[in-house]
N, C-alpha and C positions, 0 to 999 in steps of 0.2 A: 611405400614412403612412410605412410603410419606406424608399418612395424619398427622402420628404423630411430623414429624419434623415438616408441616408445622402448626402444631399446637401449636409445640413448640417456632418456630420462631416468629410466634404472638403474642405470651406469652412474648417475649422478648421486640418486639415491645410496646407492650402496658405499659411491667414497664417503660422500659423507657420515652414513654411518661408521664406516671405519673410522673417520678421524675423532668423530665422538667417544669412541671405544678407546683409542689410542690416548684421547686427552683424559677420561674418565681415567683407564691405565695410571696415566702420570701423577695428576691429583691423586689419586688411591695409592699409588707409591710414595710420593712425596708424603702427604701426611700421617703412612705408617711408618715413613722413617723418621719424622720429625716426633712423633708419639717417643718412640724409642732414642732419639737423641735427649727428649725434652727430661724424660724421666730420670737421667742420668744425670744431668747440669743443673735442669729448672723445672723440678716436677709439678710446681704449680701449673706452669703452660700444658703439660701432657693432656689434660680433659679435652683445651682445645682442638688440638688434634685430632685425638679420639673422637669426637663428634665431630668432623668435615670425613673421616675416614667413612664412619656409620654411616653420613648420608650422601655418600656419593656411593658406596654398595646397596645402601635403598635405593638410589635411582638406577643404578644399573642392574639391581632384580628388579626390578619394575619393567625397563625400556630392553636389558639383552639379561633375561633370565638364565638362559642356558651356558652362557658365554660366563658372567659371573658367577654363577657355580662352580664351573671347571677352575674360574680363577679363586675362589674361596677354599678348593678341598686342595689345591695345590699350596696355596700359602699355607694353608695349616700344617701340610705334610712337611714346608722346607721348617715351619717353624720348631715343629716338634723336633726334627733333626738339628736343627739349629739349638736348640736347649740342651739336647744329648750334645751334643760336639763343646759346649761352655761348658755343660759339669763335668764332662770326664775331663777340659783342661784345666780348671778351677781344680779341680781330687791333685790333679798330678801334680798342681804349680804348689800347692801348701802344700805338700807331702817333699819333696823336694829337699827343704832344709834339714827334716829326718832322715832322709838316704844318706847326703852329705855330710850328717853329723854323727850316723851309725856306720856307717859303712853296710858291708856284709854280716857285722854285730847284728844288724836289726830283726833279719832272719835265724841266725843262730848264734849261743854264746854260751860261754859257761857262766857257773858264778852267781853275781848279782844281775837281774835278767829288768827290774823296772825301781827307778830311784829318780825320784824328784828332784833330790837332793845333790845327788851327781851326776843330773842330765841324763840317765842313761837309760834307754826304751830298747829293750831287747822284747820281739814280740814272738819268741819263740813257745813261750808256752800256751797263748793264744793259739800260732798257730797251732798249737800240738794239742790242745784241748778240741779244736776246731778239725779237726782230722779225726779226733776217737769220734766223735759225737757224728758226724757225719757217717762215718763207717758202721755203729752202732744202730741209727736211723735207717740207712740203705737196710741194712739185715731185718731189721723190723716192717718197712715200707715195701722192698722190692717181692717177697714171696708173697706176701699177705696180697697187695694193689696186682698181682699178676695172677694171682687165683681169684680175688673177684672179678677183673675182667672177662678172666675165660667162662667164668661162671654166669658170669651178667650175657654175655655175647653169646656163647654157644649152648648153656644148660636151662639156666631157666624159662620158665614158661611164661608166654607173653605176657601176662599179669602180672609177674614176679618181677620182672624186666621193666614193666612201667612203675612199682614201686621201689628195689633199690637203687638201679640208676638216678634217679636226682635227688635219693636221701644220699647216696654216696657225694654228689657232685654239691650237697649241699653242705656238708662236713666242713667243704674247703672253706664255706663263708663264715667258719665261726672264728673269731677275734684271738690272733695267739695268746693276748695275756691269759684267756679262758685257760686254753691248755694248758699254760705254765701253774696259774692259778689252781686247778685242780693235780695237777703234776707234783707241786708244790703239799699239798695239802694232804693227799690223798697216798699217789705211788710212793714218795720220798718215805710218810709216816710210816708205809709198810715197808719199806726197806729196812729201816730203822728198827724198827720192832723185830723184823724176824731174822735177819742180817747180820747185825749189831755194828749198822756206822757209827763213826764217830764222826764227821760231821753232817752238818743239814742238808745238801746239797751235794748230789754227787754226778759223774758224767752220765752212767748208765741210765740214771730217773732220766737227762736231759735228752740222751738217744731215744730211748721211748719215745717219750712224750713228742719227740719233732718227730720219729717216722710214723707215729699215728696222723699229725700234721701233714705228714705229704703221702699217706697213704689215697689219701681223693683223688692227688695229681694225678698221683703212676696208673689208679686204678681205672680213670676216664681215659687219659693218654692211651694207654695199651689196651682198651676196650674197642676202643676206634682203629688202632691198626690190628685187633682181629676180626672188626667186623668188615675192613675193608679188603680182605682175601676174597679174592673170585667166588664165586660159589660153586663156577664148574670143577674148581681143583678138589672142592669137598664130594661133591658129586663123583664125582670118578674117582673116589675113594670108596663109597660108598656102593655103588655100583659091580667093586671088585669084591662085594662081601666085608668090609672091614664096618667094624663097631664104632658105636658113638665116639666113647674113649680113641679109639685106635685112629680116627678121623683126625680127634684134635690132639692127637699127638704125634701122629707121624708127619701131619700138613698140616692142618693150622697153623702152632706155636714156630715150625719152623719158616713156614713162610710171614709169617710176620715179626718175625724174630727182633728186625731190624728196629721197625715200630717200639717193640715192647723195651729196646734197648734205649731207645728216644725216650720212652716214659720214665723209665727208671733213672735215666739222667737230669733230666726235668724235674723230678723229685729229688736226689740227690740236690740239684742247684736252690732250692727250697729250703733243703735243709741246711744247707753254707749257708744260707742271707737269713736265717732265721734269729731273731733279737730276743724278743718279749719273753719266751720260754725259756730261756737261757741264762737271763740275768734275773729273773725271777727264783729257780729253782738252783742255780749253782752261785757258791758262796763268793764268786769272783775273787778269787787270791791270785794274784801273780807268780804262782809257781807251779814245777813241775811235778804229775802224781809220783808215788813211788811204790814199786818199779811206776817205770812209762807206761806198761801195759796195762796197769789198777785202773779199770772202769769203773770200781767202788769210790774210789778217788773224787777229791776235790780241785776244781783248774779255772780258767777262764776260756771263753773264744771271746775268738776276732770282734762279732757282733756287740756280745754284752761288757767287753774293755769300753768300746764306744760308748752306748751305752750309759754306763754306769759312772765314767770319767770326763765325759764334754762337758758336763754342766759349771765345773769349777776348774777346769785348762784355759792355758794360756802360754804361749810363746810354743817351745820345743817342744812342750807336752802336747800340748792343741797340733802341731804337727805329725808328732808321732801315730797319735787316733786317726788322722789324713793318711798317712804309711797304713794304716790296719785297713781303712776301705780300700786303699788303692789294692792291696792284697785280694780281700774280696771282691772286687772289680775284679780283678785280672781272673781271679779261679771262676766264677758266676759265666763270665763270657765265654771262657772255654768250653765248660759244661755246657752253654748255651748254644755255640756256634757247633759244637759236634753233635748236639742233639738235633738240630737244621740239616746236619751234611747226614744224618743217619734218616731222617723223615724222607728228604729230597730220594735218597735208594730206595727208599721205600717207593716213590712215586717212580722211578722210573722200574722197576720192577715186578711192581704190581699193577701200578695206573690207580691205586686207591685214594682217596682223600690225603692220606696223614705219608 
């Protein structure tokens, strides 16, 4: 009889906890949707809300710690997707009146390619400065970032291993205007001098200078997918008499091939979104080099048109720079989402981390 009341009084216990979790629920929704209505209509009220929200998550980490956790790392998660899902429709809705007013002009034209004066935003030479520069970078980034991994993963001595791995992974934290800054100063002057440009800024200082920038990427990325090869497949190389060399070149590099092709792309996408270096070191002219091929050349990308023209746009011009990110948007995600579908084979092929 005892057992059953106090089975029953648990029973009671527990709805009512749930109906408290259910009402705390509602107040905590209601007041972050009010936060976010108020902000938009009547942003003085927004604080109110903001504090009934804060303290009714204090009391429920107080009273259901565990329960309010799971509901905190969840809202973050839809919000942050919720942010991504407004800016990419924000990019598309002001870029919009640039499609419809370029047509298929905007990507390619002859002629007169950017005119304030007659509306006209052809961003073809953006993108075509944004294509050498990228190409030039890979060629600089992909051999150099895949010879230090193998070197950091498979040759060096444990010491050696604990000091370039995070001077390499620390590379990445330095500030692009630095690079451009010294890119500017430095590579461009010697260009100039032994070369003989004639302007300040050319494409090839800009390829450098970004694939020295995303040499950190490739070189940590494809570090970790050599070091996440089995060990017993080196082993059994090893085993049959093959050499150090002959190890990492007939098994390693190809089984992680996949990995190192993720890193390289991941670097590539680095060097598309890369701004500061760009607009620093090349003269931004809206035209195209001549020939198309002159890396000596002077041009613009995508990034520093942005850049270097937001600050004083307005109307079809201000939308046209909207058409240049959406470009960027579009090529970044691709590079991005093939770099994902290239890591995932890796996982199912190896079982490794990356």
């Amino acid at each position: 009889m005892s057992n059953t009341l106090q089975r029953g009084d648990q029973s009671e216990i527990d709805e009512g906890d749930d109906r408290r979790e259910s009402l705390l629920r509602l107040v905590a929704g209601a007041s972050l949707g009010g936060s976010l209505l108020t902000f938009l209509v009547a942003p003085w009220l927004t604080v109110f809300f903001v504090i009934a929200f804060l303290a009714v998550v204090g009391y429920g980490w107080l009273a259901y710690q565990e329960r309010t956790a799971k509901g905190l790392m969840f809202l973050a998660t839809v919000s942050t997707a919720l942010v991504l899902v407004l800016i990419i429709a924000f990019l598309f809705i002001r870029s919009l009146p640039a499609f419809g007013h370029m047509g298929l002009d905007i990507l390619y034209t002859d002629g007169d390619f950017w005119s304030r004066a007659n509306d006209r935003y052809s961003l073809y030479p953006a993108i075509w400065g944004t294509g050498l520069t990228t190409i030039l970078a890979t060629i600089v980034a992909a051999p150099l970032g895949i010879a230090s991994a193998i070197f950091i993963s498979e040759i060096a001595p444990p010491w050696a291993h604990e000091i370039v791995k995070p001077a390499v992974e620390t590379l990445a934290g330095i500030p692009s205007i630095v690079y451009g800054f010294i890119g500017f100063t430095i590579i461009n002057g010697y260009m100039m001098d032994n070369f003989g440009l004639s302007s300040i800024g050319s494409i090839v200082v800009v390829g450098v200078v970004v694939g020295l920038m995303a040499l950190p990427t490739v070189a940590s990325v494809a570090e970790d997918a050599i070091a996440s090869v089995p060990d017993h497949m080196k082993d059994g190389a090893v085993a049959i008499g093959a050499t150090e060399w002959q190890t990492i070149k007939t098994v390693t590099i190809p089984a992680s091939f996949s990995g190192v092709s993720a890193a390289v792309l991941l670097g590539v996408g680095r060097a598309v979104g890369e701004t500061m270096a760009a607009t620093v070191i090349l003269g931004n002219i809206m035209e195209l080099p001549e020939p198309l091929y002159n890396v000596f050349g002077n041009t613009v990308t995508l990034t520093s048109l942005i850049a270097s023209q937001y600050g004083n746009s307005h109307g079809l011009h201000r939308e046209a720079l909207f058409a240049a990110g959406v470009i960027l948007f579009i090529t970044v995600m691709a590079l991005s989402v093939t770099a994902q579908i290239i890591e995932a084979r890796v996982k199912r092929n190896l079982g490794g981390d990356l």
